[in-house]
N, C-alpha and C positions, 0 to 999 in steps of 0.2 A: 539322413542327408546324403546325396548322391557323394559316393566318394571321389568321384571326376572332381567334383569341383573343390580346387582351391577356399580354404579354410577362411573363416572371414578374416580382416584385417582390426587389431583395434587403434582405432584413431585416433592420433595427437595431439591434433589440433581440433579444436571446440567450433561448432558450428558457424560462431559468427567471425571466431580468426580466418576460416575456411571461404565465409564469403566475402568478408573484407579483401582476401586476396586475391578472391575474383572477379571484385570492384574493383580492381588495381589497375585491373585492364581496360575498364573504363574510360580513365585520365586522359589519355590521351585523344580522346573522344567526347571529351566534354561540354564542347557548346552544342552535338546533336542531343547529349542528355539534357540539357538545358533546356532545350527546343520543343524534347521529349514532354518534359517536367510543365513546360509552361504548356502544350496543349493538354497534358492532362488534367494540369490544372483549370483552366477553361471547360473541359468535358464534366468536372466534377462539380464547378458552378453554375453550369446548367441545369444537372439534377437537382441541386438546391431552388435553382428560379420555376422549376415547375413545380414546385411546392409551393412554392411561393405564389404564383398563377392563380393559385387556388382559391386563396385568399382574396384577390383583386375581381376573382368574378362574382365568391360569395359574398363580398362585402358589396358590391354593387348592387347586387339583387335587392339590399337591403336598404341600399341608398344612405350608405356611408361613405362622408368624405375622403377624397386621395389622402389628406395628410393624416388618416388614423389607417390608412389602409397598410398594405405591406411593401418591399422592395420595388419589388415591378408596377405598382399601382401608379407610389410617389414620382416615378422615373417616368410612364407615361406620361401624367397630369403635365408634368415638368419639358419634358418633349413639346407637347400640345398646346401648352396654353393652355387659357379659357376660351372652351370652344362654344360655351355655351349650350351646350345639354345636359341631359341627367346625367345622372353615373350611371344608368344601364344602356342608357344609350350610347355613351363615350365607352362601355366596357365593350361594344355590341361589335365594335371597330380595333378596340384596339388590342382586346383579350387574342382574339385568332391571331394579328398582328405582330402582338409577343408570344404567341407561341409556334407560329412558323419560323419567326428568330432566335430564340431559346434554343430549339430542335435542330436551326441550320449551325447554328455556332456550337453547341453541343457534338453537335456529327464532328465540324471540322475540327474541331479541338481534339474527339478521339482519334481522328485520322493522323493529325499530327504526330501527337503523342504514340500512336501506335506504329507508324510510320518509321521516328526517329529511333522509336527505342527495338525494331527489327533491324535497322542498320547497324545503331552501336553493337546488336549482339549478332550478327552476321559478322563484324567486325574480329570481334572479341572470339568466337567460333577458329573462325580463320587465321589468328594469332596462335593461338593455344594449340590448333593442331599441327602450326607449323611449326612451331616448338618443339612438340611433344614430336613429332616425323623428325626434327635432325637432330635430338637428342639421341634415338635410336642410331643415327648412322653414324656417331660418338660414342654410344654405349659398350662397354667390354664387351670380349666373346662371353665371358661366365656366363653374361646378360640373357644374351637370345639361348646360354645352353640352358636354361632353370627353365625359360619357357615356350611354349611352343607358337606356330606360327599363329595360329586360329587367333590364343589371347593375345599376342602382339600387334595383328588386323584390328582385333574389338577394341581396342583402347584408343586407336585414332579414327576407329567410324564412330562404334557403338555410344563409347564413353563418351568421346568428346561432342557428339550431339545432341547426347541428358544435359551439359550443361548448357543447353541453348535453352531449353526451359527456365534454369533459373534467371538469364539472364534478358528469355524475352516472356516469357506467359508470366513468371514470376513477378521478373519487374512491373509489367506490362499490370498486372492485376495489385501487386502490394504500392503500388504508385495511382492508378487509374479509380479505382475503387477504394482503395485506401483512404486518398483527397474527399470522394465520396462521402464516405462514414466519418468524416471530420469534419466534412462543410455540412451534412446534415444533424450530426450532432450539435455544432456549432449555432447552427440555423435554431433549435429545439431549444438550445442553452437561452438563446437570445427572446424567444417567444414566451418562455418560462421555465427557469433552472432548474425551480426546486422538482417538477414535475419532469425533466428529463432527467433526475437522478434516481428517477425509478428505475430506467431505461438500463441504464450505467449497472444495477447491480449484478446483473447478469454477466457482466463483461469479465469477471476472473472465474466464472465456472468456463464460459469457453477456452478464453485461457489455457485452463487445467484440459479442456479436451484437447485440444492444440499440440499441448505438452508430452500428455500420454500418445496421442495416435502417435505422432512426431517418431518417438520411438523405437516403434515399429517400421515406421518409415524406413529408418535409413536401415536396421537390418532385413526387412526383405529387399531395397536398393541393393544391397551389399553383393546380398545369394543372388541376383538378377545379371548384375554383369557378371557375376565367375560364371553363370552359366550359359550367359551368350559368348563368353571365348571359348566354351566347352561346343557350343552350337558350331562356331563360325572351326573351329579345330578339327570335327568332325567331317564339316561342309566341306574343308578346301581340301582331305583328307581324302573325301571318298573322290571329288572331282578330280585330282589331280593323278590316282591311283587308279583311274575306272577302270584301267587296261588289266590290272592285278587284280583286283575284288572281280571282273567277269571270269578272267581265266582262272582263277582258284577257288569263285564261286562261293565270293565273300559277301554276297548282297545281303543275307539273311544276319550275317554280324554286322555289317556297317551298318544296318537297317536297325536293328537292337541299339546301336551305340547312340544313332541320333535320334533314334524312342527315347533313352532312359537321360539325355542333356537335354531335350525336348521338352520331356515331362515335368524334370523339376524345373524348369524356364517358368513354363506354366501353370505348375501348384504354388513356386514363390508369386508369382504374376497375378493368381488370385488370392493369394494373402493378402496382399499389396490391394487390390482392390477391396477385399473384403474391411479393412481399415480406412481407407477412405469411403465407402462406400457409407459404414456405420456411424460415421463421425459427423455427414452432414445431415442425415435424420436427428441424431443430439441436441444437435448444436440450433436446427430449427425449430425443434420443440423447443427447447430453451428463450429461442427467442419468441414465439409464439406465445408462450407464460409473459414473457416479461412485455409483451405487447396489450396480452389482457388484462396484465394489471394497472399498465398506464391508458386507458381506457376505462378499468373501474373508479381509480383516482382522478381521471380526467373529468368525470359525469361527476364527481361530488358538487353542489352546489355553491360551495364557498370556493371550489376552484376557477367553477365557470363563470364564478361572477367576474373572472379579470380577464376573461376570455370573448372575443366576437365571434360570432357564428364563422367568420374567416375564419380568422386568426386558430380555432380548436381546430379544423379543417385542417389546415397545412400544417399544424404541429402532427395531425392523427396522420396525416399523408407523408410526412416527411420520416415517420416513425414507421411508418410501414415502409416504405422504399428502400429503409435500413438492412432489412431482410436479405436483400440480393446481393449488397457489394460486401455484406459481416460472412456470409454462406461461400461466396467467392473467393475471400482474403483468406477466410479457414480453408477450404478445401488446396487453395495453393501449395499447402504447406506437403500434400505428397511429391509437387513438383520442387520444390526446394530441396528435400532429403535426397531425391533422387539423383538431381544435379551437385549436392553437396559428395555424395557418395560417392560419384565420377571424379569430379573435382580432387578428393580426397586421393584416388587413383590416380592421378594427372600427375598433380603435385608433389607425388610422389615418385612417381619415373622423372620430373622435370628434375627434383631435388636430389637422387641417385648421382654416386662419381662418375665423371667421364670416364674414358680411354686415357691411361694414363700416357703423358707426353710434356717429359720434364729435359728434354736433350734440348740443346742448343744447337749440338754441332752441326755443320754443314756445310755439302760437298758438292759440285760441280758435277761430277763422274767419281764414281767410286772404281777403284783398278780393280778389284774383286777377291781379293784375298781375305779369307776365313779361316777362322782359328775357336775352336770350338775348347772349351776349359773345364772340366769337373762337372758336367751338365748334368744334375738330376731336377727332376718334375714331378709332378702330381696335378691333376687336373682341381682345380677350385671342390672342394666339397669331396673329393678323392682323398683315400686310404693310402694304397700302394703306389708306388714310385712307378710310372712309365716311362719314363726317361733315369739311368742309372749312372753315375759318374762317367759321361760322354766325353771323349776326347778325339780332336780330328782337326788337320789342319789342310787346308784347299788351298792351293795354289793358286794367281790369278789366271785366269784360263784355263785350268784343268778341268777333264769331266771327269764328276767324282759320280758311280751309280751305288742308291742305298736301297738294297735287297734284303728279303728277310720274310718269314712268315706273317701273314695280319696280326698287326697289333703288336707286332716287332716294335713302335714309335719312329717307327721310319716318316710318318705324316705332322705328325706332335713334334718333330724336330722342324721342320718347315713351316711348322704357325709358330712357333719359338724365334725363329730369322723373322718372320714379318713382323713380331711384334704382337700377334694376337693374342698374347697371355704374356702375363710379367713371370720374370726370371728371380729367382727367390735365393736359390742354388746356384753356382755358376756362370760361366760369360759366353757371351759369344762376339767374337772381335773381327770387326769388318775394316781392311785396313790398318789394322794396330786398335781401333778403337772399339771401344762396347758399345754395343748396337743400343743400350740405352743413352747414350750420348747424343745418339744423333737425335735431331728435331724426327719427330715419328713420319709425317707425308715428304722428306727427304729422301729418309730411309730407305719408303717403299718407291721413291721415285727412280731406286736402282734396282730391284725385283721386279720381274715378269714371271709368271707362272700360266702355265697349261696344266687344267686339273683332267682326270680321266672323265670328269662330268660337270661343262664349262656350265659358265653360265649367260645366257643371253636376254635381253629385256624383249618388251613390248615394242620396238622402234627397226628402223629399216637396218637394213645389212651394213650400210655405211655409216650410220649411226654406232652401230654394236663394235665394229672396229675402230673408229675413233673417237672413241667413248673417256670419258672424264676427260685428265688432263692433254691425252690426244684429240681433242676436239679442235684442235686448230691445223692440224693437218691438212695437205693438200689434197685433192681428190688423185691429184697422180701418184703422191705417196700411198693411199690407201689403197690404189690399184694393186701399186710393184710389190704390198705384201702380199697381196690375194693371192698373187701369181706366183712369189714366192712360197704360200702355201698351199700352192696348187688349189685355191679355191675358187679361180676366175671361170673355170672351166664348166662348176655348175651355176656360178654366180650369173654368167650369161645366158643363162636357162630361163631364169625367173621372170616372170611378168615387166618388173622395172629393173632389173638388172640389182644393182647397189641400190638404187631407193626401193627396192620391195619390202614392203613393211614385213618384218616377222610375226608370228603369234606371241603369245605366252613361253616364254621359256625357247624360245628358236621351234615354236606348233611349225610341223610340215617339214621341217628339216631329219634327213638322218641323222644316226649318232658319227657319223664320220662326218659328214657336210657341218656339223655343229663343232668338233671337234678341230676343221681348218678352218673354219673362222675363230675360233679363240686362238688358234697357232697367227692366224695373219691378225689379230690384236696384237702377241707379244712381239712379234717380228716389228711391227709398228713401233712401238714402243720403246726398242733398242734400248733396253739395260744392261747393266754389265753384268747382272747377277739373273742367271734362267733356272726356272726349274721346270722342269716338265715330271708328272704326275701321272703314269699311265696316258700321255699323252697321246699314243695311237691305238688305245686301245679299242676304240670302237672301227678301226679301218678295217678293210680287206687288206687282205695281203698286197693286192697291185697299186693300193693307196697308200699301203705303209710303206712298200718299198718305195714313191714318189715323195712323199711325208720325210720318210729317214735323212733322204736327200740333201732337199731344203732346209731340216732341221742340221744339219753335220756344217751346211754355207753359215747359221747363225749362229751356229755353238762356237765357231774359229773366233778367237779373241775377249771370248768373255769365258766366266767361270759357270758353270751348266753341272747342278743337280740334278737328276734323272732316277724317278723314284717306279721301280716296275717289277712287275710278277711275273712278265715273260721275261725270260732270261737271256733269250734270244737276241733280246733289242737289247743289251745293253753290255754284249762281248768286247767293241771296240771302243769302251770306256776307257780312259786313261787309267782306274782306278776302280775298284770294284768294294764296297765296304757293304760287309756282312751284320745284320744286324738281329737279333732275338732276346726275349725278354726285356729289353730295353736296355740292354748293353751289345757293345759291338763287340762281335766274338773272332771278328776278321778282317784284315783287308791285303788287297791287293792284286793283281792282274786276274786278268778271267781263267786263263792257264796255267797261272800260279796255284790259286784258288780251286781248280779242278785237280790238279797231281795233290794240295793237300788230303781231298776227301773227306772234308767236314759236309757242314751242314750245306752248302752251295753247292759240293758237287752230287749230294743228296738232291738237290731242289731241281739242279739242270738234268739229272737224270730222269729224274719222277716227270719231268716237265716233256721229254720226248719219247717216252716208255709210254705218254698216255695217248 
């Protein structure tokens, strides 16, 4: 087994608690399944009336009256009146007549049927992924850290478009054909029982093939999506990276990596077929025996003395027609495992905890005052402590800057303040209060951050800065931060100015023109609590000296984290707090900090020495 892929899951829930729960979603949609139901049902009495057909021409031929003839016969006669001719001359008119209307009601009935029950599950599609999409923008960080981006894409394309199977080919054939092999066994029971219970003995060997292939079913479903998230992981891996895999001349590895997710896609892919594929030859031999034997029993002479030359006709006709909708129903069943096995996957990220957010409190404006208590951490599924008994208290308005080697937890303390991991060890008190107190989109409605690697959507520049709860902003305020972060200057560059649509991730933008548009968000924004992240780190120098600027007008009156490797940018900090191994091992002025000769005036020296 490829070791890429994620280990199978074993399921909880039993196949049919799995679809009942899928059916749930249905409800709400119930008079299309109705709709559904009653044209399939109609498409399935069709099949029955031209068996029946059969009957009304052979009996004709022979010049037997309507009232011994069959369905469609009595119905004609009874239409018609006494028309006064033979019965092959009344059949000569009206046999084609019922059977251009058999055929026209037949058609609309599937079309209904097939019609309603694409809607309910275009519906039911469309539910499920929306679900499953803002569960994720709910979901813990542990969440997205366990997995990667590829699998977390394939669960709301890949996955959740298996269970449009079950809920339109599936339904669409265990309802359409289903009705089918009811109303023609029915029709069989009714011409003669005891000889359609030949038919019937067949019915739990398929069964048992049903049962066995089934099996197989859901574990190669299973291998099939872990290893389309392995496909799609790879895929957005090498696209997003083409600039690294050309210049480091990685094409021959990422080329290997999407061979060997590729591959097993595709030996599970042909398991998967090779089970279905064996199961409908089975299953039509099967029925084939059990057709010849209701044909050797059929010709015994004391059978056929209760039979008309009709009437053996549309039982032999109605028995053979059985063949396509019994071959159909079975064959479904890989489309069912496969949607169940999604399903299984669905309902399981739907069923997953949120983001935890148990605070009530709430604040207008928070002043900015932080008090940090005995903080120690460990990352979910983490050994060692990266955060060690943290202590630090921020004044409101102060700039506190946290310096340190990588992996100092200088970053792990700033997803601690937003909230993106629970605090297990220690507090952190905004205000006097623990940042778990406050209602969670409160909380963060006092944080602005600038990371050294923003992030920007697929939408226009003025979109990107008045994004979520800034979306009501004025176009003149969007302007005045641009300006204030000096971003106007290439913004008036662009094809439409503010509405120019961006690419992927700010495609076409520098790392510095990306960089003052995430600055003119937080400016926007006006929180009382900034951090900035490597915030100039992509400028030039004659940008960051402009940047610094702007940034010094927004940092007055609120309280400004400043998390940097250049040492440079961050001398007229109020406060300088030194950090390594995940304790702080200093704090205090940048000139204080340099006459000690620790670790800081190691870092500013090495830092102009190179």
């Amino acid at each position: 087994m490829n070791p890429a892929v994620a280990p199978e899951r074993q399921g909880t829930l039993s196949d049919w608690q799995l679809y009942r729960r899928l059916l749930a979603y249905v409800v709400p949609y119930w008079y299309l399944f109705l709709f559904s139901i009653g044209g399939f049902l109609i498409y399935s009495l069709g099949n029955v009336m031209l068996a029946d057909l059969m009957q009304f021409l052979l009996d004709s031929l022979n010049g037997r009256p309507a009232a011994e003839g069959g369905v469609v016969s009595r119905t004609a006669y009874k239409l018609a009146g006494e028309t006064g001719q033979s019965a092959l001359e009344f059949a000569r008119v009206a046999v084609p007549l019922a059977a251009v209307t058999i055929a026209f009601t037949r058609a609309m009935g599937y079309f209904a049927g097939t019609y309603f029950m694409n809607h309910v599950a275009r519906n039911l599609v469309h539910v499920l992924r929306r679900q499953l999409f803002e569960k994720m923008l709910v979901a813990p960080s542990a969440y997205y850290d366990r997995q990667s981006q590829g699998i977390l894409v394939s669960k709301i394309t890949f996955n959740v478009e298996q269970v449009t199977g079950a809920a339109t080919r599936a339904l669409k054939v265990i309802i359409g054909e289903g009705m089918t092999v009811l109303g023609l066994l029915g029709y069989m029971l009714y011409l003669n029982w005891r000889l359609c219970l030949v038919f019937l003995l067949v019915a739990p060997f398929i069964a048992l093939v049903v049962s066995v292939v089934g099996k197989h079913f859901r574990r190669y479903s299973r291998r099939i999506q872990a290893s389309m998230g392995d496909v799609t992981q790879v895929s957005g891996e090498s696209i997003g990276g083409y600039r690294e895999i050309r210049l480091f001349g990685g094409q021959r590895q990422q080329g290997d990596r999407f061979e060997q997710a590729s591959a097993y896609n595709r030996n599970q892919s042909l398991k998967l077929a090779f089970a279905d594929a064996l199961s409908t030859p089975v299953i039509q031999t099967m029925l084939a025996i059990a057709l010849a034997a209701l044909i050797w029993f059929a010709l015994d002479p004391e059978i056929l003395a209760g039979f008309t030359a009709g009437s053996l006709v549309a039982f032999l006709t109605a028995a053979g027609q059985l063949g396509k909708p019994i071959k159909q129903v079975s064959s479904v069943q890989s489309i069912i495992q496969r949607a169940l096995a999604a399903s299984e996957d669905i309902f399981a990220q739907l069923d997953m905890e949120e983001e935890q957010d148990r605070g009530q409190y709430v604040t207008s404006r928070a002043r900015g005052d932080l008090r940090i208590e005995h903080l120690s951490f460990a990352y979910p599924g983490g050994v060692e402590d990266v955060l060690q008994d943290i202590n630090l208290d921020i004044r409101a308005g102060e700039t506190v800057a946290l310096v340190g080697r990588s992996g100092s937890g200088k970053s792990t303390l700033i997803q601690l303040l937003a909230r993106f991991y629970p605090m297990e060890r220690g507090a952190i008190l905004l205000d006097g209060v623990p940042i778990q107190d406050y209602r969670l989109d409160n909380l963060r409605r006092q944080l602005a951050m600038v990371s050294q690697d923003p992030v920007l959507f697929n939408d226009t520049v003025y979109n990107n800065i008045a994004y979520g709860d800034l979306a009501s902003a004025s176009r003149e305020e969007v302007e005045a931060a641009c300006e204030s972060a000096h971003a106007m200057e290439f913004i008036r560059q662009l094809p439409e100015g503010l509405d120019t649509r961006l690419g992927d991730d700010g495609g076409g933008l520098s790392g510095g023109q990306r960089q003052r548009l995430a600055i003119a968000r937080a400016i926007l924004k006006d929180a009382p609590l900034l951090v900035l992240d490597e915030a100039t780190s992509a400028l030039d120098n004659e940008s960051e000296h402009r940047i610094q600027r702007a940034l010094e007008v927004i940092m007055r009156n609120r309280t400004t984290i400043v998390i940097a490797h250049r040492l440079s940018t961050v001398e007229h900090a109020d406060r300088i707090v030194v950090m390594d191994g995940g304790r702080i091992i200093a704090e205090g002025s940048h000139q204080a900090l340099l006459e000690e000769g620790g670790l800081y005036a190691q870092l500013y020296h090495q830092e102009f020495a190179a």
